[in-house]
C-alpha positions in Angstrom: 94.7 50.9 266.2 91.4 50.4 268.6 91.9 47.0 270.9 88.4 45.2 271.5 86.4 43.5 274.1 84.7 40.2 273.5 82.4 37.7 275.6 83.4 33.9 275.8 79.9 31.9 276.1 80.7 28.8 278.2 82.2 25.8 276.3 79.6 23.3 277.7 77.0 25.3 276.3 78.5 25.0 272.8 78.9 21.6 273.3 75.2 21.0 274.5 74.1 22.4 271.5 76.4 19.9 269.4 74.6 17.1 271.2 71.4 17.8 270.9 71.9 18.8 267.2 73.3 15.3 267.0 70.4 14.2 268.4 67.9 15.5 266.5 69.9 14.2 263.1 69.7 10.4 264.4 66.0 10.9 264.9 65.5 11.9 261.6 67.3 9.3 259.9 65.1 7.2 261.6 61.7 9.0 260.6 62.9 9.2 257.1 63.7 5.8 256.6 60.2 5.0 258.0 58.1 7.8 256.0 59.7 6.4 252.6 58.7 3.0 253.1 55.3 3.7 254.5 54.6 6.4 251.9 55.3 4.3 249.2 53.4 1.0 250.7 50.3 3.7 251.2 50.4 6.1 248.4 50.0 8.8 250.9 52.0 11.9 249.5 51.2 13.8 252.2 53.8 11.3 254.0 56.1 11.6 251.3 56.7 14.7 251.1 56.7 14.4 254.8 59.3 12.1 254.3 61.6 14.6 251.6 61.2 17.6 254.3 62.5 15.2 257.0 65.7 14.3 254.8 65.9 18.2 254.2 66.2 18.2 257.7 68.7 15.4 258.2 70.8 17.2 255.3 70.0 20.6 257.2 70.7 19.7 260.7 74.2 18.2 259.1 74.7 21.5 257.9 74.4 22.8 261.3 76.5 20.4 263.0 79.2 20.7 261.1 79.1 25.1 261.0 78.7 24.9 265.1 81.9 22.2 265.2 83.7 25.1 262.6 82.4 28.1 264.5 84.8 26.9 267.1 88.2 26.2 265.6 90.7 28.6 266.0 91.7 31.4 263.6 95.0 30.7 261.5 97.4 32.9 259.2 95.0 31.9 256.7 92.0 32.1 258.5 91.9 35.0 260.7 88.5 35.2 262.1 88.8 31.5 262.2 85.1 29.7 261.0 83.1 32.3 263.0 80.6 32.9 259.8 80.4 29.1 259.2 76.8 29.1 261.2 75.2 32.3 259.1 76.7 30.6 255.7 74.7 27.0 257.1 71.5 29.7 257.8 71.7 30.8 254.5 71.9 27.3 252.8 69.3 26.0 255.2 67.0 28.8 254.6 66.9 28.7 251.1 67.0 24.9 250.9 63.5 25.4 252.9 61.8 27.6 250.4 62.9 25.2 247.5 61.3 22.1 249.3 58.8 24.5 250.0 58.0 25.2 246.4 58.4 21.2 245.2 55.7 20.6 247.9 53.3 22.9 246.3 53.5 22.0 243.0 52.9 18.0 243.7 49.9 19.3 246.5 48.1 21.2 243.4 48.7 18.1 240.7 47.4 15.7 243.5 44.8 17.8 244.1 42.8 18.0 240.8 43.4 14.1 241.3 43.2 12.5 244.5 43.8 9.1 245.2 42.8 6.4 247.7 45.6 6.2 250.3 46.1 3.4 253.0 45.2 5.7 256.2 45.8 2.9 259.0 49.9 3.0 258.3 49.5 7.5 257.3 48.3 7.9 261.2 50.8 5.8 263.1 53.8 7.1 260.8 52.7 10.5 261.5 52.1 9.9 265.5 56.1 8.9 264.9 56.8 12.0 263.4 55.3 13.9 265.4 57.0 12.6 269.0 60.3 12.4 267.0 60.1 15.5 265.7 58.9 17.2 268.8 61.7 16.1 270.9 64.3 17.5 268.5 62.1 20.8 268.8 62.0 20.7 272.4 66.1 20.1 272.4 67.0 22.9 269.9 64.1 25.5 271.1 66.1 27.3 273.5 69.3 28.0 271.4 66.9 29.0 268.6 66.2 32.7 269.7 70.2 33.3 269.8 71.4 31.8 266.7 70.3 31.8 263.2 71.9 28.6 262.5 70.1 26.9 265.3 66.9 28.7 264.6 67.2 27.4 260.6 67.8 24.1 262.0 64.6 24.5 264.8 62.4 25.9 261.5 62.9 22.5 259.4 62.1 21.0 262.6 59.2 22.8 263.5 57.6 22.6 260.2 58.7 19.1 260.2 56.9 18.4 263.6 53.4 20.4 262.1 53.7 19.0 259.2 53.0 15.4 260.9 50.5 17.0 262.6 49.0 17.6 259.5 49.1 14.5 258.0 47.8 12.6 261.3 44.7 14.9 260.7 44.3 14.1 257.0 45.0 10.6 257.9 42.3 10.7 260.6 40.3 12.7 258.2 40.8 9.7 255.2 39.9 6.8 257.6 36.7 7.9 258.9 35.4 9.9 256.0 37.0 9.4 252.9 38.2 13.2 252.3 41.6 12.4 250.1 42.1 15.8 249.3 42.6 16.6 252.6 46.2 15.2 252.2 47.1 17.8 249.5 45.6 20.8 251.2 47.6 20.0 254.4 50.6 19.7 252.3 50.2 23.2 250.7 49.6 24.8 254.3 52.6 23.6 255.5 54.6 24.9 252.3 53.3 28.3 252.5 54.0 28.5 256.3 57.9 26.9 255.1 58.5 29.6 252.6 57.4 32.6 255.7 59.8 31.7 257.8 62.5 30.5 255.3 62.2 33.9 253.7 62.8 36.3 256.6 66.1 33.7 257.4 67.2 34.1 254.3 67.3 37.8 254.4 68.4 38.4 258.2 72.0 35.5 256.8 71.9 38.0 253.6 72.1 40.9 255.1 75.3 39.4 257.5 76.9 37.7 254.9 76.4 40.9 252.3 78.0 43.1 255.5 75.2 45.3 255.6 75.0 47.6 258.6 72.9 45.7 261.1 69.6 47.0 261.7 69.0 47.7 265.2 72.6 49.7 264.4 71.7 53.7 264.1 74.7 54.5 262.1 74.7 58.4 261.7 74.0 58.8 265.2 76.7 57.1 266.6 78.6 59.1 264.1 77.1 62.2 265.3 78.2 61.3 269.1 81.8 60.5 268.5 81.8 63.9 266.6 80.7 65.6 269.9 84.1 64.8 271.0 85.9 68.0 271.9 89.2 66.8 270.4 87.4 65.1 267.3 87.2 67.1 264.0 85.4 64.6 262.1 84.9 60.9 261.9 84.5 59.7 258.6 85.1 56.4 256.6 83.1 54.7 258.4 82.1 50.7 258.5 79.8 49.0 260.7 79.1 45.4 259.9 77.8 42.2 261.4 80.9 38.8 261.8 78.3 36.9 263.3 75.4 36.4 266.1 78.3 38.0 268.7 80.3 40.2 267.8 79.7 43.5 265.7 82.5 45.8 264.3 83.0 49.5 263.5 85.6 50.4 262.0 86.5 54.8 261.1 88.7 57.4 260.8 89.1 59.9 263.0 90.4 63.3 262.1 91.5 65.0 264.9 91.6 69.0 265.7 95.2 68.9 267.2 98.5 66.4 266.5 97.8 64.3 269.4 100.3 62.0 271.4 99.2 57.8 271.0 98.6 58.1 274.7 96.2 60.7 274.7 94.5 59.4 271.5 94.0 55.5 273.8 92.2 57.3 276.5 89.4 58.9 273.7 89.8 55.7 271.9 88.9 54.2 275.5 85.8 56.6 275.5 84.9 55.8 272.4 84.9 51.8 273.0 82.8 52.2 275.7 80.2 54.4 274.2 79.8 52.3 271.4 79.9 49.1 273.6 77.2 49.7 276.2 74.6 51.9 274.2 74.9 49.6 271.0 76.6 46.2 271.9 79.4 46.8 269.5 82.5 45.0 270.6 85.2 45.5 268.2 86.5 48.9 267.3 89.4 49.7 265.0 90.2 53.2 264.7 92.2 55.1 262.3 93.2 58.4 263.7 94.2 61.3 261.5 95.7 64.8 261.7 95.5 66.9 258.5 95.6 63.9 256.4 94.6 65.0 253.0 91.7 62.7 252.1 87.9 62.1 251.5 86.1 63.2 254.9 82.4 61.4 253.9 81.1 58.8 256.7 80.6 56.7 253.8 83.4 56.3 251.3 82.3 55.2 248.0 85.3 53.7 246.8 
């Protein structure tokens, strides 16, 4: 059976990203708390529902914390790839949980539209300004790890939409104060909502497609096929997997029938060819390889069982 290579990321770095995730959720306890009260003293929804996305986010960025913690225990008897898919399962939660606030936020932005009502702007504009430098931080500390990890990049998406959506209510606040436009605040909260559901939507189907172990897409399955078959010694390759455990590592797994009853040494050196081809053309790291001489069996790539 194919041996594999895998990269070790640096442990600090792991950590880092702990910290600031830990970060970010202290932050946003403390917005919360403050949105809640000053939404209801105001009667500013806008700020409310400010206030529900910024638990979403507390209750998200939880999520995250824990799945990065998980994503680093060791694998057991029972657990053999140890928690490595904890942080797509917490993208996939996070994701949808931001469509569904999403959603909520548009209904109550139409009923308060066909109604507005007066709102205290003074306390909307400085609990926004809050939101916005708290919220910004936490975007500033999760940005970089956002690009190479969906469960940081769900986490940095509440965040970011958190962060405009204060932005938005400082302008319907400014908006209120100086001339009296109150439907300003439900407008704002439907952009926001639409912008949520965009990128919660292509989250949820990138963590779908992992957790459903779809081939990944940058993955051009029948011509890797179609290589390893231009093997002199290879008959046919067939039964083939290619799936996604998480952001790092991506697995193939195939039979190989081969033209002549090989030795086990002389199948590792073309199983050494093989792990390299794979590995520096398309970043696949773990190869498990079946090899087969005359075995009497279905030769498709794709075995439908």
């Amino acid at each position: 059976m194919g041996h594999s290579h895998t990269h070790n990321h640096s442990h600090s770095h792991n950590d880092l990203k702990g910290r600031n995730l830990f970060i970010s959720i202290l932050l946003n306890i403390l917005i919360t708390a403050a949105q809640v009260i000053g939404g209801i003293v105001s009667g500013s929804l806008a700020l409310l529902s400010d206030a529900l996305h910024n638990f979403s986010d507390v209750l998200s960025l939880i999520i995250s914390y824990v799945a990065n913690k998980l994503s680093k225990k060791k694998a057991s008897i029972h657990r053999t790839f140890g928690y490595k898919r904890a942080e797509i399962l917490a993208a996939f939660i996070n994701a949808a949980t931001l469509m569904i606030v999403a959603i909520l936020l548009i209904i109550e932005a139409i009923k308060r539209f066909q109604n507005p009502e007066e709102i205290e702007s003074n306390l909307v504009i400085w609990l926004s300004l809050l939101g916005i430098v708290a919220n910004g931080f936490s975007v500033l500390l999760l940005k970089k790890d956002s690009n190479a990890n969906m469960n940081m990049k769900s986490a940095y998406l509440h965040l970011l939409t958190d962060m405009m959506a204060s932005v938005a209510v400082l302008i319907g606040g400014l908006l209120m104060k100086y001339y009296e436009l109150y439907w300003v605040d439900s407008v704002l909260t439907f952009a926001i909502a639409v912008y949520l559901i965009w990128m919660g939507f292509d989250l949820l189907k990138r963590s779908t497609k992992v957790l459903m172990l779809f081939t990944p897409d940058d993955i051009p399955l029948k011509q890797i096929v179609a290589e390893i078959n231009a093997f002199d010694s290879i008959k046919n390759v067939h039964h083939v997997h290619v799936w996604q455990l998480n952001e790092e590592e991506i697995h193939l797994e195939a039979h190989i029938d081969f033209n002549n009853d090989i030795t086990l040494s002389q199948f590792d050196v073309i199983l050494h060819e093989i792990e390299h081809l794979v590995f520096n053309k398309y970043d696949i790291n773990h190869v498990n390889i079946q090899p087969e001489f005359g075995k009497d069996d279905v030769k498709d790539v794709i075995v439908q069982d």
